[in-house]
Every structure is written in structure tokens, then in C-alpha cells.
HTML snippet that shows the backbone in 3Dmol.js (N, CA, C, O; Angstrom):
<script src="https://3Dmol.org/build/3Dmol-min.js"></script>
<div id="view" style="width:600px;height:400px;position:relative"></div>
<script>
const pdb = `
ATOM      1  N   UNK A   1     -42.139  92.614 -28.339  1.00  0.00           N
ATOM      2  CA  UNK A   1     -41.650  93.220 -29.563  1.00  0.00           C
ATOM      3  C   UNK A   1     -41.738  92.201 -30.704  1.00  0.00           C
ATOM      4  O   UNK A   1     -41.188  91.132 -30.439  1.00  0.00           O
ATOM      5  N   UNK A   2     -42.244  92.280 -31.782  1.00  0.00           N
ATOM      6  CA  UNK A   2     -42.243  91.587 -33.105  1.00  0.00           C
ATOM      7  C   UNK A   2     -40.399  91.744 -33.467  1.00  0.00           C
ATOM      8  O   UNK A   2     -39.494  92.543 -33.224  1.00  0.00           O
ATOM      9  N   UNK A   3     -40.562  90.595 -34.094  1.00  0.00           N
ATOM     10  CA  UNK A   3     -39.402  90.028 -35.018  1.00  0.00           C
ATOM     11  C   UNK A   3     -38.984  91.596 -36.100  1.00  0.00           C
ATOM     12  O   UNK A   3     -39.770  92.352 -36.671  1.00  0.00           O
ATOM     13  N   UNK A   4     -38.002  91.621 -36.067  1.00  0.00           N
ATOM     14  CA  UNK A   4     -37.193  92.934 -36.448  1.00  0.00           C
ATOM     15  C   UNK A   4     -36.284  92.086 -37.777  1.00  0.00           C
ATOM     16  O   UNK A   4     -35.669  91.119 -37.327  1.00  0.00           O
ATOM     17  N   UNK A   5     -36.139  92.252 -39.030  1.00  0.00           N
ATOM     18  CA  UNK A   5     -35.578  91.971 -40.264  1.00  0.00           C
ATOM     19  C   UNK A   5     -35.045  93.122 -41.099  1.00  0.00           C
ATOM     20  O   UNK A   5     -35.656  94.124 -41.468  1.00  0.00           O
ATOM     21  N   UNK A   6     -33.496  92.699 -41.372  1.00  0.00           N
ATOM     22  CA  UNK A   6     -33.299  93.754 -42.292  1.00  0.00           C
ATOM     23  C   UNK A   6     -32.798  92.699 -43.455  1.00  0.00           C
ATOM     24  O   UNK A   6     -31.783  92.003 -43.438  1.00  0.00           O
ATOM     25  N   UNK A   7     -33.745  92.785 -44.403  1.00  0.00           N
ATOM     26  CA  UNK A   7     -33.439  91.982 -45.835  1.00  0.00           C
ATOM     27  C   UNK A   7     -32.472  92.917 -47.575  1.00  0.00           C
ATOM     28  O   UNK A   7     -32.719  93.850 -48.340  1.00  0.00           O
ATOM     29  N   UNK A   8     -31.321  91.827 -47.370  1.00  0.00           N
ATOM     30  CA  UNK A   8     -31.046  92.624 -49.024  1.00  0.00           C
ATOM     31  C   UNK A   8     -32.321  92.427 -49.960  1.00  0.00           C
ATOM     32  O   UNK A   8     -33.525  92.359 -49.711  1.00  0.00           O
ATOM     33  N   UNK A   9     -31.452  92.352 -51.334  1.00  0.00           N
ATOM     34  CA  UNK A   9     -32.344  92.548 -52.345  1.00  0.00           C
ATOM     35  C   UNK A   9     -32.730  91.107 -52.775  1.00  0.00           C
ATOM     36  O   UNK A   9     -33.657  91.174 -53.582  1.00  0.00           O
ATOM     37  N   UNK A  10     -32.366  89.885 -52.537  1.00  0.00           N
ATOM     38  CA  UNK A  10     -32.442  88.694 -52.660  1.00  0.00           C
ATOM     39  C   UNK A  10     -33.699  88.171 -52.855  1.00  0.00           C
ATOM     40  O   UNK A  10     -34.268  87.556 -53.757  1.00  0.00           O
ATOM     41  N   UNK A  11     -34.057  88.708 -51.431  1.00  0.00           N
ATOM     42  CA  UNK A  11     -35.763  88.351 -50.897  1.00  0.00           C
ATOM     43  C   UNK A  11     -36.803  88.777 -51.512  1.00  0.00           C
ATOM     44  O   UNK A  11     -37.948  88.334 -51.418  1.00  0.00           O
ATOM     45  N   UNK A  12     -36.370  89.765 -52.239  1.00  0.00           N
ATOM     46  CA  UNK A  12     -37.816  90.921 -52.682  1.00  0.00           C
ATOM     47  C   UNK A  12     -38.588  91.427 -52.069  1.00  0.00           C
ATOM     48  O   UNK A  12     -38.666  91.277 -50.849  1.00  0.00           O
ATOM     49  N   UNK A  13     -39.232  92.038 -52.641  1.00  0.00           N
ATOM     50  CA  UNK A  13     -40.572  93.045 -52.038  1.00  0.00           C
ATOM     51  C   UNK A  13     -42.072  91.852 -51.626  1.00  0.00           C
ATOM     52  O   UNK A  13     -42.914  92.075 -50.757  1.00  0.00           O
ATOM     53  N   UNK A  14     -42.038  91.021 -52.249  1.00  0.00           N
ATOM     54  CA  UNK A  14     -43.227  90.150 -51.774  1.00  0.00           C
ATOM     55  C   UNK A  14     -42.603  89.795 -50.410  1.00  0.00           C
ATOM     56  O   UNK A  14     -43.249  90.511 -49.645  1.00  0.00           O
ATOM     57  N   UNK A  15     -41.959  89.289 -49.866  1.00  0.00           N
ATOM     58  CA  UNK A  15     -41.170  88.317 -48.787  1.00  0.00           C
ATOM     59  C   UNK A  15     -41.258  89.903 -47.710  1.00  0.00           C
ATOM     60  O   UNK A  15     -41.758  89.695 -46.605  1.00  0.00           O
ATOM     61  N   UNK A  16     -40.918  91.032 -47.923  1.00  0.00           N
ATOM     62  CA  UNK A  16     -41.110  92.312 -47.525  1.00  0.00           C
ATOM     63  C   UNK A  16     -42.391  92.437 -46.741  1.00  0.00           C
ATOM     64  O   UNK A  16     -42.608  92.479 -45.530  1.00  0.00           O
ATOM     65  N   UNK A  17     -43.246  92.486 -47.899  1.00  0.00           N
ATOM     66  CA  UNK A  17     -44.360  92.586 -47.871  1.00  0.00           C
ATOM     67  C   UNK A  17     -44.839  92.101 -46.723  1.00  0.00           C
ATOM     68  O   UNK A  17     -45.099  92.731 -45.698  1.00  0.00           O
ATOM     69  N   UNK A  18     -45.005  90.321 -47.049  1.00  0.00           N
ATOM     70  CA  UNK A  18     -45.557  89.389 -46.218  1.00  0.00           C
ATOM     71  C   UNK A  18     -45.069  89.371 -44.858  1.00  0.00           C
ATOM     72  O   UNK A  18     -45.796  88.789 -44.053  1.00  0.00           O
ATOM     73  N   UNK A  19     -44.010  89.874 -44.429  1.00  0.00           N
ATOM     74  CA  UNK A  19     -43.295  89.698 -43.100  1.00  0.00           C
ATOM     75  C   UNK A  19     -43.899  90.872 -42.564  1.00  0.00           C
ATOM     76  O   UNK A  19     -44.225  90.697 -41.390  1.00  0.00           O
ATOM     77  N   UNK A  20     -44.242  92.338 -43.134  1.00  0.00           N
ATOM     78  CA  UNK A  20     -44.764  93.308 -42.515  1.00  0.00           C
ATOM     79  C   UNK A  20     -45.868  93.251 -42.641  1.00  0.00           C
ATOM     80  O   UNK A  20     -46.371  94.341 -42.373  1.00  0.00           O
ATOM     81  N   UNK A  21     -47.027  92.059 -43.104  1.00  0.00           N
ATOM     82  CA  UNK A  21     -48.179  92.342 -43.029  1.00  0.00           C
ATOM     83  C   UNK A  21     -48.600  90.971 -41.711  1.00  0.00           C
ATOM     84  O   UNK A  21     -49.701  90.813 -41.182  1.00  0.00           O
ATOM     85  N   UNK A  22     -47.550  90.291 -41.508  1.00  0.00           N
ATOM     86  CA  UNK A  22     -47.397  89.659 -40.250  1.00  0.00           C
ATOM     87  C   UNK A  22     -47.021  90.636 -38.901  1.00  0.00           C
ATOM     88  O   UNK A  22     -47.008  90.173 -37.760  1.00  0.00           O
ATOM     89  N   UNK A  23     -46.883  91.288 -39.046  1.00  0.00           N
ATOM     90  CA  UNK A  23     -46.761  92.796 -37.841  1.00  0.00           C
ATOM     91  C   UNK A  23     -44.984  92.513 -37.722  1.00  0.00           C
ATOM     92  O   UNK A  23     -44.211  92.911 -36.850  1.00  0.00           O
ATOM     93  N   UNK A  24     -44.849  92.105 -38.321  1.00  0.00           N
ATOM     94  CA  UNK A  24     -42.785  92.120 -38.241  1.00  0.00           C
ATOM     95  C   UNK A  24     -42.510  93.205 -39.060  1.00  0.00           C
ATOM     96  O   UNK A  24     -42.929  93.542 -40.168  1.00  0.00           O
ATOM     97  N   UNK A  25     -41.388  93.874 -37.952  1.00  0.00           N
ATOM     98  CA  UNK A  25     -40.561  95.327 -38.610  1.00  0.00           C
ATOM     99  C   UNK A  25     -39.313  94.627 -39.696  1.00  0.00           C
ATOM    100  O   UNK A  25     -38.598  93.628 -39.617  1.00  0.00           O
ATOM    101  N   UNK A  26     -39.482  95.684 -40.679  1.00  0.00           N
ATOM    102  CA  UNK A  26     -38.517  94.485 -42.041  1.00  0.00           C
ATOM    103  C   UNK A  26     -38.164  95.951 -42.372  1.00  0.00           C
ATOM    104  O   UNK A  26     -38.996  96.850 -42.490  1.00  0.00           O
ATOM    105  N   UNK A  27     -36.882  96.078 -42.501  1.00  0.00           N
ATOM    106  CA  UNK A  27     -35.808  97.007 -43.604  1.00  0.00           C
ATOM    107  C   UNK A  27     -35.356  96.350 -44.629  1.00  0.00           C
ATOM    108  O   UNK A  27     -34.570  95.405 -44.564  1.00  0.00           O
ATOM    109  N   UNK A  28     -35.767  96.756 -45.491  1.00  0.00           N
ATOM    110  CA  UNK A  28     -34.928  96.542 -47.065  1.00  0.00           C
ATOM    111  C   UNK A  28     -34.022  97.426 -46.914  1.00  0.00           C
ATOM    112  O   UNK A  28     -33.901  98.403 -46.176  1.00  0.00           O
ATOM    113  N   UNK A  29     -33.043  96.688 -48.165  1.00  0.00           N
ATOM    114  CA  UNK A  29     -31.789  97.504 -47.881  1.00  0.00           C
ATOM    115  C   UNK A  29     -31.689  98.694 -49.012  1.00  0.00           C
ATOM    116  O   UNK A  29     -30.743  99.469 -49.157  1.00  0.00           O
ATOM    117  N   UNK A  30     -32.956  98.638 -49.806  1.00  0.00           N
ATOM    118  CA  UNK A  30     -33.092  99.513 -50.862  1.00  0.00           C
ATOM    119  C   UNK A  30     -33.779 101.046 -50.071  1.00  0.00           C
ATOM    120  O   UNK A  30     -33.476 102.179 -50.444  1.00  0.00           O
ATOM    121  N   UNK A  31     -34.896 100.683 -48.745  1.00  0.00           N
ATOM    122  CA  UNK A  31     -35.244 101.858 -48.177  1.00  0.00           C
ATOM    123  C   UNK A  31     -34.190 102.570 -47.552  1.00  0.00           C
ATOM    124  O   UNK A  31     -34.453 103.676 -47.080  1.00  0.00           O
ATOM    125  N   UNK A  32     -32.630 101.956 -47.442  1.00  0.00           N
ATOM    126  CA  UNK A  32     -31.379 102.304 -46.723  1.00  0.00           C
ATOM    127  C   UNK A  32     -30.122 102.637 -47.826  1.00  0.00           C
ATOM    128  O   UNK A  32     -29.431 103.646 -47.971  1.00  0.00           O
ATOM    129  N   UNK A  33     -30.134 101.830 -48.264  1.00  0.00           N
ATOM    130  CA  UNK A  33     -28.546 102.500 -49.470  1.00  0.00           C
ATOM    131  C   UNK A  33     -29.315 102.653 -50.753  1.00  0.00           C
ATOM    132  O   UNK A  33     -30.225 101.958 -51.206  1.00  0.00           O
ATOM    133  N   UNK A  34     -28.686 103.814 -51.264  1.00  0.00           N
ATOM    134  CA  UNK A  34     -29.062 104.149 -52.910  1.00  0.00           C
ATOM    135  C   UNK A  34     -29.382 103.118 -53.646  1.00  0.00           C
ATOM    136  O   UNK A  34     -29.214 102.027 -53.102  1.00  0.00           O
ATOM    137  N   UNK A  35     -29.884 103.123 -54.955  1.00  0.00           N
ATOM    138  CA  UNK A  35     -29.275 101.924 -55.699  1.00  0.00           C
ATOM    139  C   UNK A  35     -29.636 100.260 -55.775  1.00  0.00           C
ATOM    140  O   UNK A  35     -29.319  99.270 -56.435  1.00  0.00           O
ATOM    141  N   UNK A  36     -30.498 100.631 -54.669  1.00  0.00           N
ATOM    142  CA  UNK A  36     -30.975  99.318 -53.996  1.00  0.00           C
ATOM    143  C   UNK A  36     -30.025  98.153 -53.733  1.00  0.00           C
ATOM    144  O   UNK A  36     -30.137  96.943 -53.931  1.00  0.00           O
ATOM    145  N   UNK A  37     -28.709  99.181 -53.042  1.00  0.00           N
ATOM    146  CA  UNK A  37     -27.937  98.573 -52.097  1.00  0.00           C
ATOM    147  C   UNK A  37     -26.565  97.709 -53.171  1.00  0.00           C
ATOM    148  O   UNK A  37     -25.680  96.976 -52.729  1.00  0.00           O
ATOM    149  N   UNK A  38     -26.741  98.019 -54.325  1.00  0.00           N
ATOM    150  CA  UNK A  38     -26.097  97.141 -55.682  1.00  0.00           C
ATOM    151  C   UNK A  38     -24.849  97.298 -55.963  1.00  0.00           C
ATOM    152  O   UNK A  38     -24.253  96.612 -56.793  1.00  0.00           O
ATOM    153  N   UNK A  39     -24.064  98.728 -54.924  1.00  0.00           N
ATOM    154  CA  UNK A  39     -23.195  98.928 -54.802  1.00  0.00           C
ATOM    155  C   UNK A  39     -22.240  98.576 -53.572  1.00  0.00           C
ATOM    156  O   UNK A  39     -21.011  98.558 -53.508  1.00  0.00           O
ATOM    157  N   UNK A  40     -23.126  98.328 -52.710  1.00  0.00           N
ATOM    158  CA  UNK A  40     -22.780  98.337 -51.012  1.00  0.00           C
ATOM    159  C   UNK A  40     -21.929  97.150 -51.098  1.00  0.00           C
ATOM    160  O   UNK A  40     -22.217  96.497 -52.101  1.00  0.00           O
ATOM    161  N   UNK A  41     -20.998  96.647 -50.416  1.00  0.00           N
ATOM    162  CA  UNK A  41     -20.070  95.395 -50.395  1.00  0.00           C
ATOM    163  C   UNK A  41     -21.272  94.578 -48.816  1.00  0.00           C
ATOM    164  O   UNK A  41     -22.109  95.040 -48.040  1.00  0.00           O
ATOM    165  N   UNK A  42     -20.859  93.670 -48.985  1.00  0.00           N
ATOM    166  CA  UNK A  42     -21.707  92.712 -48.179  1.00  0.00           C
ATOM    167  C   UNK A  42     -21.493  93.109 -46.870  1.00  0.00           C
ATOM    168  O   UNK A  42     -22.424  93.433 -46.133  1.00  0.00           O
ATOM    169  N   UNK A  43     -20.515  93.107 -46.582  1.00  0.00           N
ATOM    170  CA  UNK A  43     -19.713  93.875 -45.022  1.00  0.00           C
ATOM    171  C   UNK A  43     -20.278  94.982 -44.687  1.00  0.00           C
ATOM    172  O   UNK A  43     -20.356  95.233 -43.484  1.00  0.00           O
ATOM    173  N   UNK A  44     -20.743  95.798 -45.532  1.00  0.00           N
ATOM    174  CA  UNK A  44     -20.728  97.113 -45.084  1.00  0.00           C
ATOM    175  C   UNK A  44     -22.459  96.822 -44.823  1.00  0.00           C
ATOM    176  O   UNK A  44     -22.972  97.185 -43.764  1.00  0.00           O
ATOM    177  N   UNK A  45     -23.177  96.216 -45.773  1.00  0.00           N
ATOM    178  CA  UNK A  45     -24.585  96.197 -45.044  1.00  0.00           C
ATOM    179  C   UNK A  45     -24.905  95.463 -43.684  1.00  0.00           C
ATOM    180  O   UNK A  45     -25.588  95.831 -42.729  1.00  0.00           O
ATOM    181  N   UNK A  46     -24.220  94.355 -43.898  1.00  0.00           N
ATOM    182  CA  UNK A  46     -24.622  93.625 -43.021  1.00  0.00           C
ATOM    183  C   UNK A  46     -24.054  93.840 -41.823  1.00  0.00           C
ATOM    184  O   UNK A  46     -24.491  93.188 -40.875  1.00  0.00           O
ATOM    185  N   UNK A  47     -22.824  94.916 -41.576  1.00  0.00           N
ATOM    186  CA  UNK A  47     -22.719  95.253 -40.501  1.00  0.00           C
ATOM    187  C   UNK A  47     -23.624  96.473 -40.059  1.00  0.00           C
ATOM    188  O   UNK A  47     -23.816  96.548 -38.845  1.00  0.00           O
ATOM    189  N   UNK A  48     -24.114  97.282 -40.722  1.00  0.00           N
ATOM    190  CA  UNK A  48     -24.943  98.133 -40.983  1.00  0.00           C
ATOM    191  C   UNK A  48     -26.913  97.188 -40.043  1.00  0.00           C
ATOM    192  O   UNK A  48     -27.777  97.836 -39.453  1.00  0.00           O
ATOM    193  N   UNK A  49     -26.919  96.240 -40.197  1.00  0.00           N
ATOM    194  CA  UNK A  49     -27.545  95.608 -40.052  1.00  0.00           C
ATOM    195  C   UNK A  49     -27.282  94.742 -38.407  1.00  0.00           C
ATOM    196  O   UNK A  49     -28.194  94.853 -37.588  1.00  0.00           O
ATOM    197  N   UNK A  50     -26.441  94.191 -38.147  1.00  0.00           N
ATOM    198  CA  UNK A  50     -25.532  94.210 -36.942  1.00  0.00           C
ATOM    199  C   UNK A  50     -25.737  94.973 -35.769  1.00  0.00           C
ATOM    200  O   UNK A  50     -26.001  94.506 -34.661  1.00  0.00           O
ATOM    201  N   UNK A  51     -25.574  96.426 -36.124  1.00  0.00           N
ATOM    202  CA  UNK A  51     -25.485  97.332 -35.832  1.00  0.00           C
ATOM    203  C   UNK A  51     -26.370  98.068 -34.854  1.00  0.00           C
ATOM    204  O   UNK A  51     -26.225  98.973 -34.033  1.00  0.00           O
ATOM    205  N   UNK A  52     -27.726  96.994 -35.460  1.00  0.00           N
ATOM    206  CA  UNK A  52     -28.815  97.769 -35.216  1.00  0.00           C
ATOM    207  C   UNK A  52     -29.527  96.519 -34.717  1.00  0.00           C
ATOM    208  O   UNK A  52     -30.720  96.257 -34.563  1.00  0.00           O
ATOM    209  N   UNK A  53     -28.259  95.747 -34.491  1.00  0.00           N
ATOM    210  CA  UNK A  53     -29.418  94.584 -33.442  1.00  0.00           C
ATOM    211  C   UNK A  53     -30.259  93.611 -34.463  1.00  0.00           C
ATOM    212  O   UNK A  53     -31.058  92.789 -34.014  1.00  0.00           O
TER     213      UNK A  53
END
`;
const viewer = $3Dmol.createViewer("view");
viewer.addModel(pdb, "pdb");
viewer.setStyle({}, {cartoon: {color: "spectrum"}});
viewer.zoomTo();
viewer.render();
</script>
């Protein structure tokens, strides 16, 4: 199994990019909470993230 990433908004879409064009599965947290996540409290993503291994 490839390396599995779920990135806030910190990283950007290049860092996105580059990790999925390395065959690594990457969630942004913008393809997951509205808003691109700008509302979410840190806890709630990153357990969200946790969550899912």
C-alpha cells in the first residue's frame, strides 16, 4: 500500500499534487470540509484524520 496523507490547507495544492503524482493517496482537507476546512477547529480535523488511520 502507498503512503496515505491527509493534509490541511498549510501545504497547498503543489505539495498535493506532488505526493499524488508519487502514487501516494493524499486528502486535502478542502476535498473534505466546506470552506477549505477554515472553519473546522484543529481537533475536529485531525481527529477526522485519526480516524481514518
Amino acid at each position: 500500500m502507498p503512503p496515505e496523507f491527509f493534509l490541511d490547507r498549510n501545504l497547498g495544492r503543489r505539495v498535493a499534487e506532488g505526493l499524488r503524482s508519487c502514487g501516494w493517496i493524499v486528502h486535502r482537507i478542502g476535498e473534505v470540509f466546506p470552506d477549505d476546512g477554515q472553519d473546522v477547529p484543529d481537533e475536529e480535523w485531525i481527529t477526522h484524520g485519526l480516524d481514518r488511520s
